[in-house]
PDB file of N, CA, C and O in Angstrom:
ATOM      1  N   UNK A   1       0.845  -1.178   0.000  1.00  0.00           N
ATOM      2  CA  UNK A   1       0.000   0.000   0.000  1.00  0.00           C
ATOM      3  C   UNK A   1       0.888   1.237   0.000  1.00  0.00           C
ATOM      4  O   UNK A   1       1.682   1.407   0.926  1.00  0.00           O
ATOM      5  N   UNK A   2       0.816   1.855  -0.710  1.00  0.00           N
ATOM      6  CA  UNK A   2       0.993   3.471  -0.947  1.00  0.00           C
ATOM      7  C   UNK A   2       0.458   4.560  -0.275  1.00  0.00           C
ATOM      8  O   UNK A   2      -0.771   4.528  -0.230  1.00  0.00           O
ATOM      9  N   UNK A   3       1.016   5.579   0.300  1.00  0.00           N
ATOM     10  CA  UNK A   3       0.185   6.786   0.713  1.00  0.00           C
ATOM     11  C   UNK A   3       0.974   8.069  -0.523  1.00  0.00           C
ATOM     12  O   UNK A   3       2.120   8.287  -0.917  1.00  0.00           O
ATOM     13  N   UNK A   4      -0.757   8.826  -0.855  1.00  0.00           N
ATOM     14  CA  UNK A   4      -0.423   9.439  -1.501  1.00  0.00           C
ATOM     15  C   UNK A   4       0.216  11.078  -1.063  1.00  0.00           C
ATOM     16  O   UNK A   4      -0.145  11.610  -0.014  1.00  0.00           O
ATOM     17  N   UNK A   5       0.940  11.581  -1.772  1.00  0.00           N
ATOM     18  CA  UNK A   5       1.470  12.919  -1.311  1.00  0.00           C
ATOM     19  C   UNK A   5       0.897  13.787  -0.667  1.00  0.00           C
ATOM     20  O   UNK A   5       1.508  14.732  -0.170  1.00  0.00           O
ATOM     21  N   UNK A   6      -0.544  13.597  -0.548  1.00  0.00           N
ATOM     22  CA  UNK A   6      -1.102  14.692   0.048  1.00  0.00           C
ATOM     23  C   UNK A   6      -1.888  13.968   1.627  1.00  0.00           C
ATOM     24  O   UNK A   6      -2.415  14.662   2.497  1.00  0.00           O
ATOM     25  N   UNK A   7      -1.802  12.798   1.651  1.00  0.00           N
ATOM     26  CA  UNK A   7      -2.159  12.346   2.841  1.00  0.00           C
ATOM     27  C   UNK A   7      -2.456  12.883   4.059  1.00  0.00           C
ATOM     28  O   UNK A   7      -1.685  13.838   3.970  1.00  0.00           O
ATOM     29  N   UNK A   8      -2.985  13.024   5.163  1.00  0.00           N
ATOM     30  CA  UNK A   8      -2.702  13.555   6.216  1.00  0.00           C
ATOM     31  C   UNK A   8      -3.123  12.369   6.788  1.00  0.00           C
ATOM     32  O   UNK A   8      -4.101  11.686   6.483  1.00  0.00           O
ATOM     33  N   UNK A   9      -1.712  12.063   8.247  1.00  0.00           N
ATOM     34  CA  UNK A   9      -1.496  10.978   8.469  1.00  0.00           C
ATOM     35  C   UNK A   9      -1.517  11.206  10.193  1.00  0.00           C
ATOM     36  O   UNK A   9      -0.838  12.140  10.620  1.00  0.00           O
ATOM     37  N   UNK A  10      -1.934  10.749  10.726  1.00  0.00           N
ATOM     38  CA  UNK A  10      -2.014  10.581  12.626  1.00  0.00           C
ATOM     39  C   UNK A  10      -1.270   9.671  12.899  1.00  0.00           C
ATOM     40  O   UNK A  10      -0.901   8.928  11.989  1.00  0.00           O
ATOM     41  N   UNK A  11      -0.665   9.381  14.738  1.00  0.00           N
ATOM     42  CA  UNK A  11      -0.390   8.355  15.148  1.00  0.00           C
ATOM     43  C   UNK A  11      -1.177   8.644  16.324  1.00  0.00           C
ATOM     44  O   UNK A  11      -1.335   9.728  16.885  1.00  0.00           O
ATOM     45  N   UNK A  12      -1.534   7.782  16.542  1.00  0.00           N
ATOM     46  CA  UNK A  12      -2.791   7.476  17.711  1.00  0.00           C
ATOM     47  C   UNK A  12      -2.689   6.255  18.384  1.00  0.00           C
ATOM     48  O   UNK A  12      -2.668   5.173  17.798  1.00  0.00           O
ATOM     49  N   UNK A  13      -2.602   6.442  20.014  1.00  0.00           N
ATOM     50  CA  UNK A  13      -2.464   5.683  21.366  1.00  0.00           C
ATOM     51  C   UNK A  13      -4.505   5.052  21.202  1.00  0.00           C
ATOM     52  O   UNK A  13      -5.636   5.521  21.332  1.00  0.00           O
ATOM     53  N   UNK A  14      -4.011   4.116  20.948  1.00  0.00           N
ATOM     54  CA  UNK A  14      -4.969   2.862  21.096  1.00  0.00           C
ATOM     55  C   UNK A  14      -5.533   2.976  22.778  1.00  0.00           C
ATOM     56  O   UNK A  14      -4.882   3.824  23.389  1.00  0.00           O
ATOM     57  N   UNK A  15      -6.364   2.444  23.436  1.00  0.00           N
ATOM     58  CA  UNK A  15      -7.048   2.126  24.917  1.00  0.00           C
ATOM     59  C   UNK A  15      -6.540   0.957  25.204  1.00  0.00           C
ATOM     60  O   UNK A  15      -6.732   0.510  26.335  1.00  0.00           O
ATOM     61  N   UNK A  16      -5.750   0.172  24.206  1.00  0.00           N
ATOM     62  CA  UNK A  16      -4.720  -0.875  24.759  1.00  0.00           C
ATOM     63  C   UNK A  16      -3.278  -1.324  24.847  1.00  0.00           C
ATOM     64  O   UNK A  16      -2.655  -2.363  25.068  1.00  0.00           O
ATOM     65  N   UNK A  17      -2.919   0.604  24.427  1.00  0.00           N
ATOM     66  CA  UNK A  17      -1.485   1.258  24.603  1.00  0.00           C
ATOM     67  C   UNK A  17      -0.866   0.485  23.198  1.00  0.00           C
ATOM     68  O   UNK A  17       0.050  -0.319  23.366  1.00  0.00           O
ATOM     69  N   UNK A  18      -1.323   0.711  21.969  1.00  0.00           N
ATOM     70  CA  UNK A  18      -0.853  -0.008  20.880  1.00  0.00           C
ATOM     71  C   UNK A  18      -0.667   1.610  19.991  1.00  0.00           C
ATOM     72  O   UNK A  18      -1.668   2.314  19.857  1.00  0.00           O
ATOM     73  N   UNK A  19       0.216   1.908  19.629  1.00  0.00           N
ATOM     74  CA  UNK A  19       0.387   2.984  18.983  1.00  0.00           C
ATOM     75  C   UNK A  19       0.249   2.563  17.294  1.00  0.00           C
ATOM     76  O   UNK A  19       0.772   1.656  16.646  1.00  0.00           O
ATOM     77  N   UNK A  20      -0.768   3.732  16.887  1.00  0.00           N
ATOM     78  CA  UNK A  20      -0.905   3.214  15.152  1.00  0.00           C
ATOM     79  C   UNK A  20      -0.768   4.312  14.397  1.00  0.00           C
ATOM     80  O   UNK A  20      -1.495   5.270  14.662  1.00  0.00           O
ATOM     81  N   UNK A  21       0.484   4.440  12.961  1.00  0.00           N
ATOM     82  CA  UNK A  21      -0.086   5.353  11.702  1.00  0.00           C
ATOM     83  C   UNK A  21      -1.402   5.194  10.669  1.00  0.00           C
ATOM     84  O   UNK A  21      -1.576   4.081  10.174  1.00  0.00           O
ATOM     85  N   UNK A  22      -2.085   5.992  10.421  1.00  0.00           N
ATOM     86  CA  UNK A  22      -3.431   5.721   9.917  1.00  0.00           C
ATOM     87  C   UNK A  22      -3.974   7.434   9.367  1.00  0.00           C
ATOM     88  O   UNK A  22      -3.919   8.598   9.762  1.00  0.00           O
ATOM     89  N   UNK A  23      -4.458   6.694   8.307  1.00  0.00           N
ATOM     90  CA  UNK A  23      -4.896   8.144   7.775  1.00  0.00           C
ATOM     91  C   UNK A  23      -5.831   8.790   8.272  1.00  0.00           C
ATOM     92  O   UNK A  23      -6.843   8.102   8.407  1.00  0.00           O
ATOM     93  N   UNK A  24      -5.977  10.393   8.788  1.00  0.00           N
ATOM     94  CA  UNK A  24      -6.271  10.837   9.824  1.00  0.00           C
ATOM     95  C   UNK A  24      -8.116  10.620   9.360  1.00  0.00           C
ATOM     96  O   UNK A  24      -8.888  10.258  10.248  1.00  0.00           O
ATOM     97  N   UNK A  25      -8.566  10.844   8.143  1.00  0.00           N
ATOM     98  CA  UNK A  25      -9.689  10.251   7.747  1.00  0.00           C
ATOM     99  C   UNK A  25     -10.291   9.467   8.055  1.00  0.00           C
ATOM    100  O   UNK A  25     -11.519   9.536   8.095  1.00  0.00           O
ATOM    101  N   UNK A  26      -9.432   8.194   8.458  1.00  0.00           N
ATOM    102  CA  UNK A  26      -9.988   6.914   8.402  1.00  0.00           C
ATOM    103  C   UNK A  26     -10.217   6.352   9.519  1.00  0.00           C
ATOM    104  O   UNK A  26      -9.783   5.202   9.586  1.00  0.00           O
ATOM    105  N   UNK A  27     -10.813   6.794  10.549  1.00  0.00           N
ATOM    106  CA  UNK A  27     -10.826   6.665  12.128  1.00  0.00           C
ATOM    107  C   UNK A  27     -10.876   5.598  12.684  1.00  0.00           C
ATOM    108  O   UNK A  27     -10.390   5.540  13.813  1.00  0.00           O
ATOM    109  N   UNK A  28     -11.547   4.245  12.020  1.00  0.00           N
ATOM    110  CA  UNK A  28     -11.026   2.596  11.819  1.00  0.00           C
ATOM    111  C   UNK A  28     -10.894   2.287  10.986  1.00  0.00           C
ATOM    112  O   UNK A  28     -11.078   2.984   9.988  1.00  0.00           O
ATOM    113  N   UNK A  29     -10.414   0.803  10.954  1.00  0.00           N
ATOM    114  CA  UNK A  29      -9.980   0.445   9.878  1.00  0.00           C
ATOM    115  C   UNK A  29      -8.073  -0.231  10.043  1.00  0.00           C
ATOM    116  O   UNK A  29      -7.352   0.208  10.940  1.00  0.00           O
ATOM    117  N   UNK A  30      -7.693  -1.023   9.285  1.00  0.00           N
ATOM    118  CA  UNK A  30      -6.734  -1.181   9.113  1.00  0.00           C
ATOM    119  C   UNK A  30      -5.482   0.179   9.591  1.00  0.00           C
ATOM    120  O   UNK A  30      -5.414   1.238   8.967  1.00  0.00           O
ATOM    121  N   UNK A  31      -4.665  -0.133  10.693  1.00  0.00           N
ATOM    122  CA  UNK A  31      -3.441   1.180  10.029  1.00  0.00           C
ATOM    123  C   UNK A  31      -2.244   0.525   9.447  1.00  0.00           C
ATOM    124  O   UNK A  31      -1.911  -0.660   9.408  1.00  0.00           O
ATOM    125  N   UNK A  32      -1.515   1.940   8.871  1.00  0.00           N
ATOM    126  CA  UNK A  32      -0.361   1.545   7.644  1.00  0.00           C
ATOM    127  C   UNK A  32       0.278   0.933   8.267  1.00  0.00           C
ATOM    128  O   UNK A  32       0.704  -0.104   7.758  1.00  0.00           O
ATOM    129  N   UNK A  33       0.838   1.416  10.308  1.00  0.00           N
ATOM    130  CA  UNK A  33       1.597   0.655  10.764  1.00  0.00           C
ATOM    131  C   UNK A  33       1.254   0.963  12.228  1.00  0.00           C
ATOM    132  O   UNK A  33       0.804   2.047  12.600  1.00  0.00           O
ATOM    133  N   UNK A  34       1.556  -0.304  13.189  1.00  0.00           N
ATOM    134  CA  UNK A  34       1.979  -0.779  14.721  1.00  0.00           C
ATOM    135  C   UNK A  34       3.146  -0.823  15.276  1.00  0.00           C
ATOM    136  O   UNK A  34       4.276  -1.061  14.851  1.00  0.00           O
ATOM    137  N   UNK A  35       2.653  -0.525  16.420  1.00  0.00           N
ATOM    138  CA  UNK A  35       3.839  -0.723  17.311  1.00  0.00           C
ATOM    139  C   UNK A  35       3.337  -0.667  19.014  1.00  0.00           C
ATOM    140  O   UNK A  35       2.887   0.338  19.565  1.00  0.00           O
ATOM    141  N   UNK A  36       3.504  -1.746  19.532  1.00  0.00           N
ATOM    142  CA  UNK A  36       3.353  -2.101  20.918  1.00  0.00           C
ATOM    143  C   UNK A  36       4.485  -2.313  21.912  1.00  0.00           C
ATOM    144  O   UNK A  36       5.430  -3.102  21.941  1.00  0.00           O
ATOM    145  N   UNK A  37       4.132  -1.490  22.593  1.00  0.00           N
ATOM    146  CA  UNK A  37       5.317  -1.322  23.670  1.00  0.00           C
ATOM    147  C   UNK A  37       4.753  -1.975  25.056  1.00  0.00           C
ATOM    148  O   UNK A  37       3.648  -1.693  25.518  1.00  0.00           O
ATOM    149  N   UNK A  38       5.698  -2.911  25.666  1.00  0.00           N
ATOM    150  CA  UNK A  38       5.062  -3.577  26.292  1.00  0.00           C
ATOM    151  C   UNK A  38       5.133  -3.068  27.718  1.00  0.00           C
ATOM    152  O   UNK A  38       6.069  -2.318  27.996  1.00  0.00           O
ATOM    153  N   UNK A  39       4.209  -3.406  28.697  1.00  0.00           N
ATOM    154  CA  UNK A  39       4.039  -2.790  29.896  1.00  0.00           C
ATOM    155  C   UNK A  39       4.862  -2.269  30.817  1.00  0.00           C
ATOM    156  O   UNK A  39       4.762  -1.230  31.471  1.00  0.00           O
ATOM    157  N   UNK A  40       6.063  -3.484  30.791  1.00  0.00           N
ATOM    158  CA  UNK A  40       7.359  -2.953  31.141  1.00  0.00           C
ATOM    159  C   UNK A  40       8.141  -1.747  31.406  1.00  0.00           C
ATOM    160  O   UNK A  40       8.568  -1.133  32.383  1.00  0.00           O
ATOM    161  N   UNK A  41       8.156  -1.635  29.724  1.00  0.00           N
ATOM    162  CA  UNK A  41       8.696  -0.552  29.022  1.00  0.00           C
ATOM    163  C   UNK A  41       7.877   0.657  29.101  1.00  0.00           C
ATOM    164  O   UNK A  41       8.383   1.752  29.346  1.00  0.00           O
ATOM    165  N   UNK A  42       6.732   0.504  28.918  1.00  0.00           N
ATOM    166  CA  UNK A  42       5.615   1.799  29.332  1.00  0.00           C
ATOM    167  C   UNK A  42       5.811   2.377  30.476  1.00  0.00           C
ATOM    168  O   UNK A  42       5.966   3.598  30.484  1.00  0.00           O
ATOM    169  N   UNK A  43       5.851   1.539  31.850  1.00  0.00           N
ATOM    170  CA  UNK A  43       6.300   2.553  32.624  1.00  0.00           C
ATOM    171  C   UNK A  43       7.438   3.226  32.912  1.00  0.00           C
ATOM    172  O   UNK A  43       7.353   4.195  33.666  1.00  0.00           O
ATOM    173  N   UNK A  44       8.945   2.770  32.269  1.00  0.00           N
ATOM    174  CA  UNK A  44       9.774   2.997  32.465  1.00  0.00           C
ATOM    175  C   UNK A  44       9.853   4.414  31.303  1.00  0.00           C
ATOM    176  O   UNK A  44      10.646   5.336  31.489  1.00  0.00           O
ATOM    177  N   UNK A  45       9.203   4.385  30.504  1.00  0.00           N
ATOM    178  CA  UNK A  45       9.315   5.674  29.769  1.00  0.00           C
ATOM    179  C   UNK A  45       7.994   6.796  30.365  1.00  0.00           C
ATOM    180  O   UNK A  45       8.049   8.020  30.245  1.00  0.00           O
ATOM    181  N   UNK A  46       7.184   6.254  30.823  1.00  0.00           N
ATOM    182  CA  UNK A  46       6.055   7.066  31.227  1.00  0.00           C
ATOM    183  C   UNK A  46       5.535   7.777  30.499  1.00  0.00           C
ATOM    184  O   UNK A  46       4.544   7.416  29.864  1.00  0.00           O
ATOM    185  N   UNK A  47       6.060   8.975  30.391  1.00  0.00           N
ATOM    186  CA  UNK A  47       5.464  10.539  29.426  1.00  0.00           C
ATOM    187  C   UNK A  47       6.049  10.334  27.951  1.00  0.00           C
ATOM    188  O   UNK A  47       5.466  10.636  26.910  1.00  0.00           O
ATOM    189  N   UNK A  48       7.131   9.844  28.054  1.00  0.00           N
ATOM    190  CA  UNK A  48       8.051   9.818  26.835  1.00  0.00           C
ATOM    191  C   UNK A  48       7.805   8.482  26.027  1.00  0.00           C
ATOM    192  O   UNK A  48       8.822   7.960  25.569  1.00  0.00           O
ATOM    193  N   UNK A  49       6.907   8.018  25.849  1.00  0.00           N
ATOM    194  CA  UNK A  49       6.200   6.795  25.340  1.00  0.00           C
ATOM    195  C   UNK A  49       5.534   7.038  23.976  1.00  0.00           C
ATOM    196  O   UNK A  49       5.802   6.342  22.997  1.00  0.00           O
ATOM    197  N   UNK A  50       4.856   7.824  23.956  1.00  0.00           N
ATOM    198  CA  UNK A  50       4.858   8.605  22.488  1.00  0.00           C
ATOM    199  C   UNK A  50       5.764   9.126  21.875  1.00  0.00           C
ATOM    200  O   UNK A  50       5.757   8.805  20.687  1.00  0.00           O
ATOM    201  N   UNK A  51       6.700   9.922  22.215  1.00  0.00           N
ATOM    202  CA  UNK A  51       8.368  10.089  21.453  1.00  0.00           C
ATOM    203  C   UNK A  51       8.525   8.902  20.923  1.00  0.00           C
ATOM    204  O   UNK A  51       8.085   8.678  19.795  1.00  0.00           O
ATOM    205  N   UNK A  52       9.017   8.183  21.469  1.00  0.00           N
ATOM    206  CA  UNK A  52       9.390   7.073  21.292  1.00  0.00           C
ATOM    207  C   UNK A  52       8.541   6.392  20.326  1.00  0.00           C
ATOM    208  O   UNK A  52       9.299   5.766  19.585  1.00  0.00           O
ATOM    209  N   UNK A  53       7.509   6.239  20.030  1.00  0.00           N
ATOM    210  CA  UNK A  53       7.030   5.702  19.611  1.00  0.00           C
ATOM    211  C   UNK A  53       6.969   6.425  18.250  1.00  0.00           C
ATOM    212  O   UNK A  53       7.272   5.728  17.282  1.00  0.00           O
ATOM    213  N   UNK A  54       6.598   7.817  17.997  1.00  0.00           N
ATOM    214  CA  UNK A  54       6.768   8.955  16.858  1.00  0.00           C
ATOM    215  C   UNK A  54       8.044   8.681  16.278  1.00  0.00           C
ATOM    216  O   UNK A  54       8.183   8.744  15.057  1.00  0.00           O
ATOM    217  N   UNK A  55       9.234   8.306  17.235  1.00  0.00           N
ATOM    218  CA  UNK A  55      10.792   8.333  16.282  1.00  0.00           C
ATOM    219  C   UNK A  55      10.638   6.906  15.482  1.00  0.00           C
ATOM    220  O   UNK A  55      11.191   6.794  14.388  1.00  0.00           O
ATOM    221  N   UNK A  56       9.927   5.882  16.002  1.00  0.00           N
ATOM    222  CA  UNK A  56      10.207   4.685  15.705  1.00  0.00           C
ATOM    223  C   UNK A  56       9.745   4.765  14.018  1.00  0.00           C
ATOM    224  O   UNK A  56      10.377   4.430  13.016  1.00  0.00           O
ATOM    225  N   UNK A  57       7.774   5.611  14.239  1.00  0.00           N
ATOM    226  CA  UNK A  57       7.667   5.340  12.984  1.00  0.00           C
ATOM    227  C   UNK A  57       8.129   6.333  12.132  1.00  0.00           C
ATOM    228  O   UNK A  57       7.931   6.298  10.917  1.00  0.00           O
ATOM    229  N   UNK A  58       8.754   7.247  12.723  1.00  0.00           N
ATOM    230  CA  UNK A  58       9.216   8.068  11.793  1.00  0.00           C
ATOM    231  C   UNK A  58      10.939   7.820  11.134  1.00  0.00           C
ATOM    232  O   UNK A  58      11.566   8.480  10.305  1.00  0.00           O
ATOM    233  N   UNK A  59      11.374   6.383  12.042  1.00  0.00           N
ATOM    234  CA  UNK A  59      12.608   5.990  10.935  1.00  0.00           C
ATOM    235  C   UNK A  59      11.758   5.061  10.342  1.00  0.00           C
ATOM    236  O   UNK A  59      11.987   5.152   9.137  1.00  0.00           O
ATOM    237  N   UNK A  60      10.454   3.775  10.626  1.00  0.00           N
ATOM    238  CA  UNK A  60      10.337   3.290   9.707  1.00  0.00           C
ATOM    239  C   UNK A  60       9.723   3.859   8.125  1.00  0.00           C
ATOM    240  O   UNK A  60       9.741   3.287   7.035  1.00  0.00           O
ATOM    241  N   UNK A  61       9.314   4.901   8.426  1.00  0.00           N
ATOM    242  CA  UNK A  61       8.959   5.841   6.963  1.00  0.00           C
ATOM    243  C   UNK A  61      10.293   5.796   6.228  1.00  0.00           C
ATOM    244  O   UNK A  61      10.443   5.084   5.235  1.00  0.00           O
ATOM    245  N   UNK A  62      11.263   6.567   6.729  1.00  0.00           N
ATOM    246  CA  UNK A  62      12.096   7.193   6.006  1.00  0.00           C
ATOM    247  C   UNK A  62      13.486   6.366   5.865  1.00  0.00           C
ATOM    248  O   UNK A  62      14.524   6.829   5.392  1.00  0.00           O
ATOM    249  N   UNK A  63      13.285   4.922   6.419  1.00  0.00           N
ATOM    250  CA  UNK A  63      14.185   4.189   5.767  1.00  0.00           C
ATOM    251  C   UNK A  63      14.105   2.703   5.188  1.00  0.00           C
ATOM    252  O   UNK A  63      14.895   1.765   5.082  1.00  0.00           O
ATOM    253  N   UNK A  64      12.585   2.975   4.821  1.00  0.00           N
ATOM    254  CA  UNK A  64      11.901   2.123   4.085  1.00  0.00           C
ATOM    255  C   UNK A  64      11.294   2.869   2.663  1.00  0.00           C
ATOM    256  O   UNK A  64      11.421   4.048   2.331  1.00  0.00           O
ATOM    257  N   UNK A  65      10.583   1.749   1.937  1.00  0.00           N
ATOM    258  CA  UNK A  65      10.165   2.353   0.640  1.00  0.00           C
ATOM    259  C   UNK A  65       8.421   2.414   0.485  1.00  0.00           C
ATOM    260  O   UNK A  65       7.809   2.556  -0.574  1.00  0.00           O
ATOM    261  N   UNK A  66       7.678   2.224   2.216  1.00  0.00           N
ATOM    262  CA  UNK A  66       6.396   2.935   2.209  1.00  0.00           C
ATOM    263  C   UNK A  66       6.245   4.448   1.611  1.00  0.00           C
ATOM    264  O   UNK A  66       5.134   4.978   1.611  1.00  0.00           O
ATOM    265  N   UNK A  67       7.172   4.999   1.200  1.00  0.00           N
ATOM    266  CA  UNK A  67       6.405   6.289   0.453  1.00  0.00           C
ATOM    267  C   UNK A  67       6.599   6.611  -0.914  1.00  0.00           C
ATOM    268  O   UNK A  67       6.732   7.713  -1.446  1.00  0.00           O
ATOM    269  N   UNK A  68       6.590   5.024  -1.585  1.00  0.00           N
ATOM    270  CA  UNK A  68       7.682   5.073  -2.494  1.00  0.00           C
ATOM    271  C   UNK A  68       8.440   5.176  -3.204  1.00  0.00           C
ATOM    272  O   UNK A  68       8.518   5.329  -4.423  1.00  0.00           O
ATOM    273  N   UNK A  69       9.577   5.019  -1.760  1.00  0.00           N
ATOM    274  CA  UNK A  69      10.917   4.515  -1.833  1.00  0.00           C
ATOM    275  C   UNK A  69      11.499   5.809  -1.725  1.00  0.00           C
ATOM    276  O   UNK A  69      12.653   5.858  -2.150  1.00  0.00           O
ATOM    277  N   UNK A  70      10.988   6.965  -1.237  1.00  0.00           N
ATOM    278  CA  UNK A  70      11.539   8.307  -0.421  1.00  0.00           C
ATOM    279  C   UNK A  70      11.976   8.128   0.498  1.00  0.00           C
ATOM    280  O   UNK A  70      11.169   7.931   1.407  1.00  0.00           O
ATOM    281  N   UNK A  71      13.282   8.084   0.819  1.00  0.00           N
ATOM    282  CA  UNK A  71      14.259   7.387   1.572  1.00  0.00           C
ATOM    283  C   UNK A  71      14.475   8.732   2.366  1.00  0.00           C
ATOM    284  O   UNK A  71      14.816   8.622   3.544  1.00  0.00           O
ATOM    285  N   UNK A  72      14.269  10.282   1.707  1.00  0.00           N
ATOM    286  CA  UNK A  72      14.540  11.435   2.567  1.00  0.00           C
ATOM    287  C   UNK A  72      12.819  11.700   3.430  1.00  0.00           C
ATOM    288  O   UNK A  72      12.667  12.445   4.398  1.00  0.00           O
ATOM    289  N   UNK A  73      12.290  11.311   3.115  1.00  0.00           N
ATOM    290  CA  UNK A  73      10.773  11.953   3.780  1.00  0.00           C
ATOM    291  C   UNK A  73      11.457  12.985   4.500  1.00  0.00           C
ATOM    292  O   UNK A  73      12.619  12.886   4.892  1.00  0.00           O
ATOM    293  N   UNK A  74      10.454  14.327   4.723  1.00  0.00           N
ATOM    294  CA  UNK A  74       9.991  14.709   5.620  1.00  0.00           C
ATOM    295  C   UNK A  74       9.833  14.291   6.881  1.00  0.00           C
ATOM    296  O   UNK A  74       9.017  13.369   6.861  1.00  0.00           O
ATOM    297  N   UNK A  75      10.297  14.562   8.235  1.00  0.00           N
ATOM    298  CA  UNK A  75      10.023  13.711   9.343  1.00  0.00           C
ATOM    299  C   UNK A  75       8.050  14.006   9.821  1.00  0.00           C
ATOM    300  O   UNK A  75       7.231  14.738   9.266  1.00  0.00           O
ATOM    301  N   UNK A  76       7.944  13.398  10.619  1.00  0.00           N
ATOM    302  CA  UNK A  76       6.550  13.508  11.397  1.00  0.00           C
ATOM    303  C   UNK A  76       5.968  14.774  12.044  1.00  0.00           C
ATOM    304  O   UNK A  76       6.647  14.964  13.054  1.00  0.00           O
ATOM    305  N   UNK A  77       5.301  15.455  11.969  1.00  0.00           N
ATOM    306  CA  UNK A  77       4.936  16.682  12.910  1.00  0.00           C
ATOM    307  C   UNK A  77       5.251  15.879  14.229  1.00  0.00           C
ATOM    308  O   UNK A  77       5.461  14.667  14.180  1.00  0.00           O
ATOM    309  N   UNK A  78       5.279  16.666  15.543  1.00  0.00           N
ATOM    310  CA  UNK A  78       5.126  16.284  16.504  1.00  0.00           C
ATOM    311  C   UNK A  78       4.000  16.287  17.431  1.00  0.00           C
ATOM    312  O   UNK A  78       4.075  16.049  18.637  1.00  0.00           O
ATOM    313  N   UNK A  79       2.654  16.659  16.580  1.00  0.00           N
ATOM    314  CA  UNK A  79       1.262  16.477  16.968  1.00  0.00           C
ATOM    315  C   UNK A  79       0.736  15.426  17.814  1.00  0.00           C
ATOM    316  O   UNK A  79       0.705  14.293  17.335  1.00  0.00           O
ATOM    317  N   UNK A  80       0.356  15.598  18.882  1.00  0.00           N
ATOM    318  CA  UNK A  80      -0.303  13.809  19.812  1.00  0.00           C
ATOM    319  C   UNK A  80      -1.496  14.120  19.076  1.00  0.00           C
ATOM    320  O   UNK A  80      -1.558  15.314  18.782  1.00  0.00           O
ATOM    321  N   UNK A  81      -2.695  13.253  18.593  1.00  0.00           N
ATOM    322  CA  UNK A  81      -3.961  13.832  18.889  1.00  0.00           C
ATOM    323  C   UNK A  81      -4.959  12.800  20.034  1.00  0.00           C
ATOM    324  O   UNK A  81      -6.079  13.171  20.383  1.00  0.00           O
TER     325      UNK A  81
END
């Protein structure tokens, strides 16, 4: 799957601490990508759990060929919503 250039794209904290990219449109549904951080680790980052989670998908964008194959992307706003 492709996102197109004009996309507008969210990452959004799930109610079962599962962080997802997803087009900000599409309020369910499949997202482009996951990432679960496990309980452990949640508290040990606390506040900084979303950073973390924003850098992750913001190297898997930009050093993968989900945009494709724009290896420079643009990084992520730093928007929670």
């Amino acid at each position: 799957m492709t996102v197109s250039e004009t996309a507008v794209l969210e990452i959004v904290e799930l109610a079962d601490g599962e962080f997802v990219l997803r087009p900000a449109d599409e309020g369910e549904g499949e997202p482009l990508l996951s990432i679960r951080i496990s309980e452990e680790a949640a508290e040990l980052l606390s506040q900084s759990r979303f950073e973390v989670a924003r850098k992750m998908i913001d190297h898997a964008i930009t050093q993968t060929t989900l945009w494709e194959g724009e290896k420079d992307a643009t990084s992520l706003p730093e928007t929670m919503h």
